[in-house]
N, C-alpha and C positions, 0 to 999 in steps of 0.2 A: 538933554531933553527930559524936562521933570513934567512926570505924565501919573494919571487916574485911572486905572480900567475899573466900572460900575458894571454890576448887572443881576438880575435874581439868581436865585441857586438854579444851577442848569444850566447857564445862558454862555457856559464856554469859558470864563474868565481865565480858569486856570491855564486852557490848552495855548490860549492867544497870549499871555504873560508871558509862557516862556519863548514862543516865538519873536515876541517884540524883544525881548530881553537879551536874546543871542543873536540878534539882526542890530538893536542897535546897541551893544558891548555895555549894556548898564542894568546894572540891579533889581531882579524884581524881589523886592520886599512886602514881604508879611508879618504884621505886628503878630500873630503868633509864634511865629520863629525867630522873633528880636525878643520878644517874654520867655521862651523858654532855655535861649545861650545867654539871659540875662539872671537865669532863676539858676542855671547852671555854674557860671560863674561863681554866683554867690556876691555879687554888687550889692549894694544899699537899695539900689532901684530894682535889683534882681530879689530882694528877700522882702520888701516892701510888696513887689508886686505876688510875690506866695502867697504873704500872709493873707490878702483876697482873696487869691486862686482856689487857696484852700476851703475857704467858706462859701466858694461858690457864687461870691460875686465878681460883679463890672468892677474894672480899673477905673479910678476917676479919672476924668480927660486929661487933668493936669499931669497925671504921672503917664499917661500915654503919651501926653506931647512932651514932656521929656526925654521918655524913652526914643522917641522919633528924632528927635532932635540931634541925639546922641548917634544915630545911626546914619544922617546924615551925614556929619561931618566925617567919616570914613573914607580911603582914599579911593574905593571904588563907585563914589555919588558923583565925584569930580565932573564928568560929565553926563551926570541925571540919572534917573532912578523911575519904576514904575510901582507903583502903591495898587494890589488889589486886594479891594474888601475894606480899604481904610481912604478916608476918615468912616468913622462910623458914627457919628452923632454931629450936629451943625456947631455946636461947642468947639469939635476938633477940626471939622472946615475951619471956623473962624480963626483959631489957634494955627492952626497949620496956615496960613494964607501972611500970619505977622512973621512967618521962619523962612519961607521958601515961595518961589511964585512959580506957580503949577502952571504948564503952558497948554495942556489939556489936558479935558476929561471927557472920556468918551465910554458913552452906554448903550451897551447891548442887548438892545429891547427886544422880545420876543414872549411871542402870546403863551398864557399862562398854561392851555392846552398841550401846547410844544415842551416847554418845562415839564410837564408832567409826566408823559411819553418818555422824556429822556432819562428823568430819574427813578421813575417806577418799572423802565423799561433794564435800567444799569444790571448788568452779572457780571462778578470777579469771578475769575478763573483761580488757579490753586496757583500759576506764577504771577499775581499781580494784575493780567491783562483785564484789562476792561470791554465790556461787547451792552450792544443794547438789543434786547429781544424784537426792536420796532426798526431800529435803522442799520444794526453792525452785529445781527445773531451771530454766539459763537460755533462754530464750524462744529459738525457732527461728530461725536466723543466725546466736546472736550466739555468734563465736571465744572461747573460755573457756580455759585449763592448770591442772593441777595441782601443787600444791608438792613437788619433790622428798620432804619428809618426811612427807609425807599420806600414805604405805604402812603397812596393817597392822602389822605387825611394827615399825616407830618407833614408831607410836603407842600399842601395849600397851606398850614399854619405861617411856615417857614415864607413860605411868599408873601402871607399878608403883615408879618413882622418885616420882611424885608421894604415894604412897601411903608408898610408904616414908619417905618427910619429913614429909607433912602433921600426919600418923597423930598422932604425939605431940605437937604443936600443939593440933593441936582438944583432945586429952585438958586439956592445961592451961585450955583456955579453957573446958569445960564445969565445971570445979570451979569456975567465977568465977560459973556464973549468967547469964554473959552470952552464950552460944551459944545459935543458934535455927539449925536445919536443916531446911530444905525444900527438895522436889522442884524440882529443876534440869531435867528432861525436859519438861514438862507445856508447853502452849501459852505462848510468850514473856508475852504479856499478862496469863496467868492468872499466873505467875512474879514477874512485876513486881508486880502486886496483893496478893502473898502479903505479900512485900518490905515495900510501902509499908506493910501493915496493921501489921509487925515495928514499923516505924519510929517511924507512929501513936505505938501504945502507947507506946515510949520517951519520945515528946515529952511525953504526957499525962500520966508518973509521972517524971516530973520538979520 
């Protein structure tokens, strides 16, 4: 099952990834952690993509879809893989759609309000855990911080770039058929369920 999870910063992606990911036994990949066991390695595509990194720009698309391409053909894509955060420009939809054929893409819309709550609300604890001051305060005691960029004003930025990029992404991907959009805010649980029912169907029209 070659699958997309979309959605603004907040909207869950990461938590839902790994649940589809170990339900159904296939890869969740992220072109950041294919860039940096490729910068690690020390590849041609691994020292290519530094020389960027380092200057602080964008990968060109074409050396992303190679890098993607590469990571495909790995014996753990055999039966599909889930991509969040990528494609990230309509270049790499386009590209990615000539290499592999995505059977959905499914985005987790949720009001900009809610996003903002979530991540203005985010405190790390000193072992990693994560709590929100709005929905998951951490229990009395425990010493918690905030991310520098968990201020309003980054976080509206950060939505109107995501919007600004996504936007025409989803448009191509709805003329394919294979977009399904659902609530991103609703009870984690009830979210996952929505998900697996997306997934269901796909397996059974097959």
């Amino acid at each position: 099952m070659n699958l997309i999870l979309m959605g603004a910063p907040g909207a869950g992606k990461g938590t839902h990834a790994k649940d589809i990911s170990k339900q159904f036994s296939i890869p969740h990949i992220s072109t950041g952690d294919i860039l940096r066991e490729e910068v690690a390695k020390g590849s041609e595509l691994g020292k290519t993509a530094k020389s960027y990194m380092d200057e602080g720009k964008l990968l060109p698309d074409d050396i992303i879809i190679e890098i993607i391409k590469g990571r495909l053909q790995e014996d753990d894509c055999k039966n599909g893989y889930l991509f969040d955060g990528f494609p990230r420009t309509l270049v790499q939809a386009q590209k990615l759609d000539t290499i592999s054929r995505i059977e959905s893409v499914i985005y987790l819309k949720c009001d900009d309000d809610i996003l903002i709550k979530r991540l203005t609300g985010r405190r790390i604890a000193e072992d990693g855990r994560i709590y929100n001051i709005y929905f998951d305060p951490p229990p009395e005691g425990i010493k918690t911080y905030q991310r520098d960029d968990d201020n309003e004003e980054t976080i509206r930025e950060r939505l109107r770039i995501f919007y600004d990029t996504f936007t025409p992404i989803m448009e191509f991907y709805k003329k394919k058929n294979n977009f399904h959009e659902i609530r991103g805010d609703e009870d984690r649980t009830v979210v996952y369920e929505n998900i697996l029912s997306i997934l269901k169907n796909i397996q059974k029209g097959r």
